[in-house]
VMD Tcl script that builds the backbone (N, CA, C; Angstrom):
set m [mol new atoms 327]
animate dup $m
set s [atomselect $m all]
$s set {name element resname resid chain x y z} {
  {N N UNK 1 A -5.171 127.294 170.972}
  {CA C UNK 1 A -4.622 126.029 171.418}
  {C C UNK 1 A -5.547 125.423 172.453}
  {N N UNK 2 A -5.403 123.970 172.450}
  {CA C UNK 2 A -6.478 123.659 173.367}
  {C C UNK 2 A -5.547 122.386 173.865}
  {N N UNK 3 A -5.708 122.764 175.310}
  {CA C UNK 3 A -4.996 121.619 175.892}
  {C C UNK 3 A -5.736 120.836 177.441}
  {N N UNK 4 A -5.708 119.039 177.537}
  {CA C UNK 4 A -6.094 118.482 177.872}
  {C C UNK 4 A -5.531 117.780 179.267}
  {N N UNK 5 A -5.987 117.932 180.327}
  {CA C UNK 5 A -5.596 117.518 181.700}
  {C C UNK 5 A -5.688 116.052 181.860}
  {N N UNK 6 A -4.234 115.331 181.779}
  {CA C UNK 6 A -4.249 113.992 182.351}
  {C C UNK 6 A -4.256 113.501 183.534}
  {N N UNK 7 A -4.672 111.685 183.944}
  {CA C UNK 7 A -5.124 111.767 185.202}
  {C C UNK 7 A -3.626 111.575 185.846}
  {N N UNK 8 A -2.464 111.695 185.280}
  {CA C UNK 8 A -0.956 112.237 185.833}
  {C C UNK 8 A -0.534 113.694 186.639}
  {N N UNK 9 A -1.703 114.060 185.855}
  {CA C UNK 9 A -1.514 115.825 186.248}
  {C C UNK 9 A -2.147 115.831 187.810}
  {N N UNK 10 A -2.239 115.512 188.340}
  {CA C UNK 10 A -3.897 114.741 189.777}
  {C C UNK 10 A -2.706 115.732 190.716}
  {N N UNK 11 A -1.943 116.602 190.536}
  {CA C UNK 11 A -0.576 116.458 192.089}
  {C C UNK 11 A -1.150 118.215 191.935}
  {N N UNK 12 A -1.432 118.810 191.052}
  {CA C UNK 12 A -1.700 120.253 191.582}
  {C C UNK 12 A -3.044 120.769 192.019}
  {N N UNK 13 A -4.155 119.988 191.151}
  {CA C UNK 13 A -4.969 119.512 192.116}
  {C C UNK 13 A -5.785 119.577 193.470}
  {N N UNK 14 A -5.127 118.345 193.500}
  {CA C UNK 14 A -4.891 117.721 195.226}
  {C C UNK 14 A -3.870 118.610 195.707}
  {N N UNK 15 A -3.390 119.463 195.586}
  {CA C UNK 15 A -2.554 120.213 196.395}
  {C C UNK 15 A -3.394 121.174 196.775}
  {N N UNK 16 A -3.869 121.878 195.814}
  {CA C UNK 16 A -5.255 122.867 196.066}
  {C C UNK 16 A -6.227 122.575 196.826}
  {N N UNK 17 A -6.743 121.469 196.438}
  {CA C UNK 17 A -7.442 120.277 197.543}
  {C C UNK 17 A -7.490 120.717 198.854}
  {N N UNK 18 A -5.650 120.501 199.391}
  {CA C UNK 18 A -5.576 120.584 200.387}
  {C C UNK 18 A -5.376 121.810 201.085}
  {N N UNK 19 A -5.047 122.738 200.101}
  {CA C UNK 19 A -4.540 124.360 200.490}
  {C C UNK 19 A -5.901 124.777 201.136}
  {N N UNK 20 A -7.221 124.506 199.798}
  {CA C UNK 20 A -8.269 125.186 200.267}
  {C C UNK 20 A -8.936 124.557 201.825}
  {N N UNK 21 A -8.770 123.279 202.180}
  {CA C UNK 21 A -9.313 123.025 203.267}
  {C C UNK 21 A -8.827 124.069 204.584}
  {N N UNK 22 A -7.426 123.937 204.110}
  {CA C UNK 22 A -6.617 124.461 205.578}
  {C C UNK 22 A -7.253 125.904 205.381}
  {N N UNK 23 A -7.365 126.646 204.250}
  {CA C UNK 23 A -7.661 127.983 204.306}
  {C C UNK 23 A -8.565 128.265 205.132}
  {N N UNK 24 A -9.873 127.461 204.737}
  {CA C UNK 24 A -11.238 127.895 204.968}
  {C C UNK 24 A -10.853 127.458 206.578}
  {N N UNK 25 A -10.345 126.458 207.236}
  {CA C UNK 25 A -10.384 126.734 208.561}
  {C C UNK 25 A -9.452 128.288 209.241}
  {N N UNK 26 A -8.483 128.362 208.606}
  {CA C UNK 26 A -8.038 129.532 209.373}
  {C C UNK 26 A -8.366 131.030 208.850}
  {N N UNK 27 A -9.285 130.800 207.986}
  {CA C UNK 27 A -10.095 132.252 208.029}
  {C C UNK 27 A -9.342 133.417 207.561}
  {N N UNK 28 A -8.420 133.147 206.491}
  {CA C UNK 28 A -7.165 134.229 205.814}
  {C C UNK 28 A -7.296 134.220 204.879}
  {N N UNK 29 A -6.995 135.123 203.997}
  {CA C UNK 29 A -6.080 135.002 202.537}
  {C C UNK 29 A -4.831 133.971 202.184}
  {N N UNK 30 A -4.543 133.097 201.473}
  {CA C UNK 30 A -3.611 132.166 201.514}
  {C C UNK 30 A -2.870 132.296 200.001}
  {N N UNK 31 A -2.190 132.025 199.420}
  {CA C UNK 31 A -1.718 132.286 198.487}
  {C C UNK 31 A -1.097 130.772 197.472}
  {N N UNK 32 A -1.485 130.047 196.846}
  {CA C UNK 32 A -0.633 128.662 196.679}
  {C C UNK 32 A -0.179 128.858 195.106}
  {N N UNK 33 A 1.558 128.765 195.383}
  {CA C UNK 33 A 2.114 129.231 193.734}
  {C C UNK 33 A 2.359 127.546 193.052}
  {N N UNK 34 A 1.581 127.651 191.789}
  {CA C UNK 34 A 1.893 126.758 191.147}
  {C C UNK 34 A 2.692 127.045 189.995}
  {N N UNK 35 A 3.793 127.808 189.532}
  {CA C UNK 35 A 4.737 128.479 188.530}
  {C C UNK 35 A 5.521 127.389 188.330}
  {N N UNK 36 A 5.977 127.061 189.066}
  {CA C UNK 36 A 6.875 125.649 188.973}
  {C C UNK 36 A 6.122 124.361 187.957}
  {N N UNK 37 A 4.933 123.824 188.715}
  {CA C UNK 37 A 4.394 123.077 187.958}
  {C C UNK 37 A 3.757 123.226 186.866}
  {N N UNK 38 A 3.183 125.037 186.453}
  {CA C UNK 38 A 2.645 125.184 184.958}
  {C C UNK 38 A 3.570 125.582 184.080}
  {N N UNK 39 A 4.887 125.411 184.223}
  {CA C UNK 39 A 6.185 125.623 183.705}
  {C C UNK 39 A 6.261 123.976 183.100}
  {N N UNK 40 A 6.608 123.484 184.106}
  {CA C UNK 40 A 6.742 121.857 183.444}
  {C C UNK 40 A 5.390 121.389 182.549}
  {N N UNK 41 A 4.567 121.771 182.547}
  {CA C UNK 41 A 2.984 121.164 182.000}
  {C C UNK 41 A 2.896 122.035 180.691}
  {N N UNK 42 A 3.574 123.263 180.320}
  {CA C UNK 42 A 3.159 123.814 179.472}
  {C C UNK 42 A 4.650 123.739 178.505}
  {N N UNK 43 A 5.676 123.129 179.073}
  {CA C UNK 43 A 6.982 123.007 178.019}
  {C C UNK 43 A 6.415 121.346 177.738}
  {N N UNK 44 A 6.011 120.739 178.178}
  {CA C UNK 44 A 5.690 119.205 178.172}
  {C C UNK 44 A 4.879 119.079 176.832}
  {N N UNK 45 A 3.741 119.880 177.023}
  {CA C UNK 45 A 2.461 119.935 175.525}
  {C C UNK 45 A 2.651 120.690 174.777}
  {N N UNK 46 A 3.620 122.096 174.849}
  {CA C UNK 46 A 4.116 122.870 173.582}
  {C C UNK 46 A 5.408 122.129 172.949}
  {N N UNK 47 A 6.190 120.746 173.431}
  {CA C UNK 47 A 7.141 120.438 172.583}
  {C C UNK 47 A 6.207 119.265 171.465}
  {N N UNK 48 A 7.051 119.945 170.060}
  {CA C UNK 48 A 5.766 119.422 169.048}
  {C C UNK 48 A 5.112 119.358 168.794}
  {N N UNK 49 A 4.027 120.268 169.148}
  {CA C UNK 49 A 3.171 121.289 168.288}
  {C C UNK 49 A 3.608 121.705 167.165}
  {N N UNK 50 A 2.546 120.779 165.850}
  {CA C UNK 50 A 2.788 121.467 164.905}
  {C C UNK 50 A 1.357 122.114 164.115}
  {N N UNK 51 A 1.970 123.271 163.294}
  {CA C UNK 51 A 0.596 123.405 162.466}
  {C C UNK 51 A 1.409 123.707 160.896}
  {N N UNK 52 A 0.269 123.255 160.244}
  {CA C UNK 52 A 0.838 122.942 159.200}
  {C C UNK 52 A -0.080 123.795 158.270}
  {N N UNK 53 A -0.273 125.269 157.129}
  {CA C UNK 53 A -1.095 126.067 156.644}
  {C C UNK 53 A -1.585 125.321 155.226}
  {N N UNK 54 A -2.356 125.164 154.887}
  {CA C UNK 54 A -2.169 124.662 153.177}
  {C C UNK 54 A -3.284 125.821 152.818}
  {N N UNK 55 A -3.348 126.165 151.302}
  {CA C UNK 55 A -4.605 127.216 151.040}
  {C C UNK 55 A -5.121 126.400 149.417}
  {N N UNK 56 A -6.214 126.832 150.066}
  {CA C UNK 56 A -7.686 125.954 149.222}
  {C C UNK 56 A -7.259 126.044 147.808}
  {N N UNK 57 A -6.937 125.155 146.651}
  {CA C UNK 57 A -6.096 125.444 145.498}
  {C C UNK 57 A -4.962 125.879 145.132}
  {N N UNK 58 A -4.223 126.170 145.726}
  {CA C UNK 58 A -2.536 126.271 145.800}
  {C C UNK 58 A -2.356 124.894 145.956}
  {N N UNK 59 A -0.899 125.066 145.113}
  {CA C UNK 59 A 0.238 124.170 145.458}
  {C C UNK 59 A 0.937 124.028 146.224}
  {N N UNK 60 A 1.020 124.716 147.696}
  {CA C UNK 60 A 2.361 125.098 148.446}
  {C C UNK 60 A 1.792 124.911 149.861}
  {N N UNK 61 A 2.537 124.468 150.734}
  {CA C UNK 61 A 1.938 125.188 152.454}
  {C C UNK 61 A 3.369 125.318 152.852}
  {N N UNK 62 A 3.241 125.729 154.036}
  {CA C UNK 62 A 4.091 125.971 155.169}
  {C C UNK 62 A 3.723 124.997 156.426}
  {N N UNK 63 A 4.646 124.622 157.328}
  {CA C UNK 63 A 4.500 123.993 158.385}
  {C C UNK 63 A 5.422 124.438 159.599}
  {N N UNK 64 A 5.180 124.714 160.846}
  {CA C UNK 64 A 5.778 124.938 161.886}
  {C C UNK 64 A 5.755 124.238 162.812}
  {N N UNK 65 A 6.923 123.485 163.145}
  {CA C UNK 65 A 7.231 122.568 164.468}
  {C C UNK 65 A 7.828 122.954 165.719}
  {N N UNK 66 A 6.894 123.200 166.803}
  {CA C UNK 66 A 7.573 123.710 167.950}
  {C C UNK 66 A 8.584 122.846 168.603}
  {N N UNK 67 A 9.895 122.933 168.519}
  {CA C UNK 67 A 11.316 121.949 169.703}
  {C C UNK 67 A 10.760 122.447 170.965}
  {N N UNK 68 A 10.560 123.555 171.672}
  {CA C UNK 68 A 10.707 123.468 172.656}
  {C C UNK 68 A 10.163 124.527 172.982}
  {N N UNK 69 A 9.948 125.020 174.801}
  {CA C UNK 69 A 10.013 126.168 175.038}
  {C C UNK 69 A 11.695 126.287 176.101}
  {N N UNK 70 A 12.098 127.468 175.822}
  {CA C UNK 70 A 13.301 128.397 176.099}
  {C C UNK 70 A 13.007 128.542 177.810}
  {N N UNK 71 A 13.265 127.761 178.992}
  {CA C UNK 71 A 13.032 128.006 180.011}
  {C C UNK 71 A 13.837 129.418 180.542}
  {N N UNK 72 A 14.865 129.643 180.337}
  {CA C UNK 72 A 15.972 130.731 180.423}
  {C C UNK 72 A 15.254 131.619 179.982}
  {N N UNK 73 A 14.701 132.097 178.984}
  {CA C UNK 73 A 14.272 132.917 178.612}
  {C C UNK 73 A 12.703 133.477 178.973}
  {N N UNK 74 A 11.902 132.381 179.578}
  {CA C UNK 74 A 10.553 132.423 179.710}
  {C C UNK 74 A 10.415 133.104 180.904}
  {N N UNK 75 A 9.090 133.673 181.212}
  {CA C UNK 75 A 9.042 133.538 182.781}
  {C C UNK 75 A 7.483 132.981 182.557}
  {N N UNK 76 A 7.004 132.443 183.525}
  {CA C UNK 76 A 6.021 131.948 184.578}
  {C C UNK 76 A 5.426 131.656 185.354}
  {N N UNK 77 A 4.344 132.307 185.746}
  {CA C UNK 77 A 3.535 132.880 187.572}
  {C C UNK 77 A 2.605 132.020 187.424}
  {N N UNK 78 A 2.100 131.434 188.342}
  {CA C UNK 78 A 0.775 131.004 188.317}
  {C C UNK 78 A 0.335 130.739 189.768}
  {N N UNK 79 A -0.337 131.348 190.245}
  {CA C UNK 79 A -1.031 130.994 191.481}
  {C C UNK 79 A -2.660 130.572 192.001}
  {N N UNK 80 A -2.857 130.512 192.995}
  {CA C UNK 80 A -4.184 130.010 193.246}
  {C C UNK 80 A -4.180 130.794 194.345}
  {N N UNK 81 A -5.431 131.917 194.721}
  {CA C UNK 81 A -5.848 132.555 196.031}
  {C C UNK 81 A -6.932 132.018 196.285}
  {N N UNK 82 A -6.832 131.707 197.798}
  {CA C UNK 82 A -7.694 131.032 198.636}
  {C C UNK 82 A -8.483 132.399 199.971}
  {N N UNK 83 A -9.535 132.035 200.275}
  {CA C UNK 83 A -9.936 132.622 201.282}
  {C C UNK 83 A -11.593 132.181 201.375}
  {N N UNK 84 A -11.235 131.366 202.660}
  {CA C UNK 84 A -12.748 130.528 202.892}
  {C C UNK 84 A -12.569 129.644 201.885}
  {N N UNK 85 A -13.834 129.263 201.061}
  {CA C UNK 85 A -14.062 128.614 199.965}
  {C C UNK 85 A -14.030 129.008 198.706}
  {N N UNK 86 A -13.947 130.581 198.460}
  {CA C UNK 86 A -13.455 131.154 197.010}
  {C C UNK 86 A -11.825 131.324 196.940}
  {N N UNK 87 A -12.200 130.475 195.225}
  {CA C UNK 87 A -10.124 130.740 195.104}
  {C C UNK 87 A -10.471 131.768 193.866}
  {N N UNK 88 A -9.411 132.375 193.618}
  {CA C UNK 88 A -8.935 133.096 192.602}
  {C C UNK 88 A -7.559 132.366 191.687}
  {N N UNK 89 A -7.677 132.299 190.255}
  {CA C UNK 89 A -6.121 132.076 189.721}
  {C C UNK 89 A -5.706 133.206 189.007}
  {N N UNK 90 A -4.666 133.368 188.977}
  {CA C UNK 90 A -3.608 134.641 188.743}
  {C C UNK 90 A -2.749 133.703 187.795}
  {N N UNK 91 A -2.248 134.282 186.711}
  {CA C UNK 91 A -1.034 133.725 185.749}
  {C C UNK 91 A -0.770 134.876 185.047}
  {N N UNK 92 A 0.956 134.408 184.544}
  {CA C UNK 92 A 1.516 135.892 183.801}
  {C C UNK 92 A 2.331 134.835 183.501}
  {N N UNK 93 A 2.142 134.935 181.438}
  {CA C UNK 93 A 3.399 133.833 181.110}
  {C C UNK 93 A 3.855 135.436 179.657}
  {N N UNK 94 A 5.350 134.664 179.845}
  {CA C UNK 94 A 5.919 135.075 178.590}
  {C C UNK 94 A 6.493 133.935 178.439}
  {N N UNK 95 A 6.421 133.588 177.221}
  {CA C UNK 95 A 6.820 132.502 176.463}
  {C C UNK 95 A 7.615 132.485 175.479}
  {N N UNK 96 A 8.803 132.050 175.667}
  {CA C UNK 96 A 10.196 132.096 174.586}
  {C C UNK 96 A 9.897 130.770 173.525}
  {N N UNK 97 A 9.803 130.483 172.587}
  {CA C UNK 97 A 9.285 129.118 171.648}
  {C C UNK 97 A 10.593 128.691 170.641}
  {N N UNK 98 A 11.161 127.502 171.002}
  {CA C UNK 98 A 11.988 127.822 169.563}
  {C C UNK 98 A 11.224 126.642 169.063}
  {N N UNK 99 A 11.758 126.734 167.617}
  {CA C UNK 99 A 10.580 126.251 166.325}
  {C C UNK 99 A 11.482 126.005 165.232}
  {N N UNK 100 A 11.130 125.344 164.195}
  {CA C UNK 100 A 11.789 125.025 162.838}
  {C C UNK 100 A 10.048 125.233 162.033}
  {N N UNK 101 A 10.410 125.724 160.814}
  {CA C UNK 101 A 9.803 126.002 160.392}
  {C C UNK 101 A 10.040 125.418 158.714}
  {N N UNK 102 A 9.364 124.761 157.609}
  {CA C UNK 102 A 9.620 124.709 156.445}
  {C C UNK 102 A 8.309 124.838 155.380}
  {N N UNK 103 A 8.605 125.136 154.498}
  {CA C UNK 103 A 7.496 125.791 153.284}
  {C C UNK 103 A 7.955 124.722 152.072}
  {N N UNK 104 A 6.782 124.378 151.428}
  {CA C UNK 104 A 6.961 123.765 150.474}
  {C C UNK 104 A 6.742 124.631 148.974}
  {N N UNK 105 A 7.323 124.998 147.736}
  {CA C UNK 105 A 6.468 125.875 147.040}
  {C C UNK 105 A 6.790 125.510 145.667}
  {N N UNK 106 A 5.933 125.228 145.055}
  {CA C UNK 106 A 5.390 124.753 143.775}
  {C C UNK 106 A 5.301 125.715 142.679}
  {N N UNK 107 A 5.220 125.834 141.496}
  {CA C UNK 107 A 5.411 126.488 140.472}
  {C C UNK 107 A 3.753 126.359 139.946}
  {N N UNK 108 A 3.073 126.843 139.444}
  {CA C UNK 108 A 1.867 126.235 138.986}
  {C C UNK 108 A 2.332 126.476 137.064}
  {N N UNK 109 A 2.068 125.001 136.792}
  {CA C UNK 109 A 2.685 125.216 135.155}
  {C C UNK 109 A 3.485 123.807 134.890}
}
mol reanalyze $m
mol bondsrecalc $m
mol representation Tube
mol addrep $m
């Protein structure tokens, strides 16, 4: 999957932005959790996702449409470590997906 940063997305960022300045002056380890916001950013671009299989001379494919992701069911970490001017990111997703799924299938004859 490949997914694309809009200039809407600008708020986690600039939050980092600002985490790392304050870090590098006070000379610590700092920790900034963004779980919250890669929760909303990643149910936002996985609703409707589809892929659709067809095979080279067949009659038939399959297609899968993602509804949603299952927040109840998911979990999601994501942080940013700061210290001085090097950050580190940390993430741990499990991802609950619900989906509809339909197949088309043809007879050859």
């Amino acid at each position: 999957l490949k997914f694309t940063t809009q200039a809407s997305e600008a708020a986690a960022p600039t939050a980092l932005a600002r985490s790392s300045r304050a870090a590098a002056t006070r000379g610590y380890l700092r920790e900034v959790d963004f779980s919250h916001w890669a929760a909303g950013w990643l149910a936002e671009r996985l609703r409707g996702l589809t892929h659709t299989e067809r095979h080279a001379g067949e009659s038939h494919c399959a297609t899968l449409v993602v509804k949603g992701l299952q927040p109840s069911q998911s979990e999601v970490h994501a942080s940013v470590k700061l210290k001085g001017e090097a950050r580190a990111l940390f993430y741990d997703l499990t991802l609950v997906i619900a989906w509809e799924g339909s197949a088309v299938l043809r007879s050859r004859g």
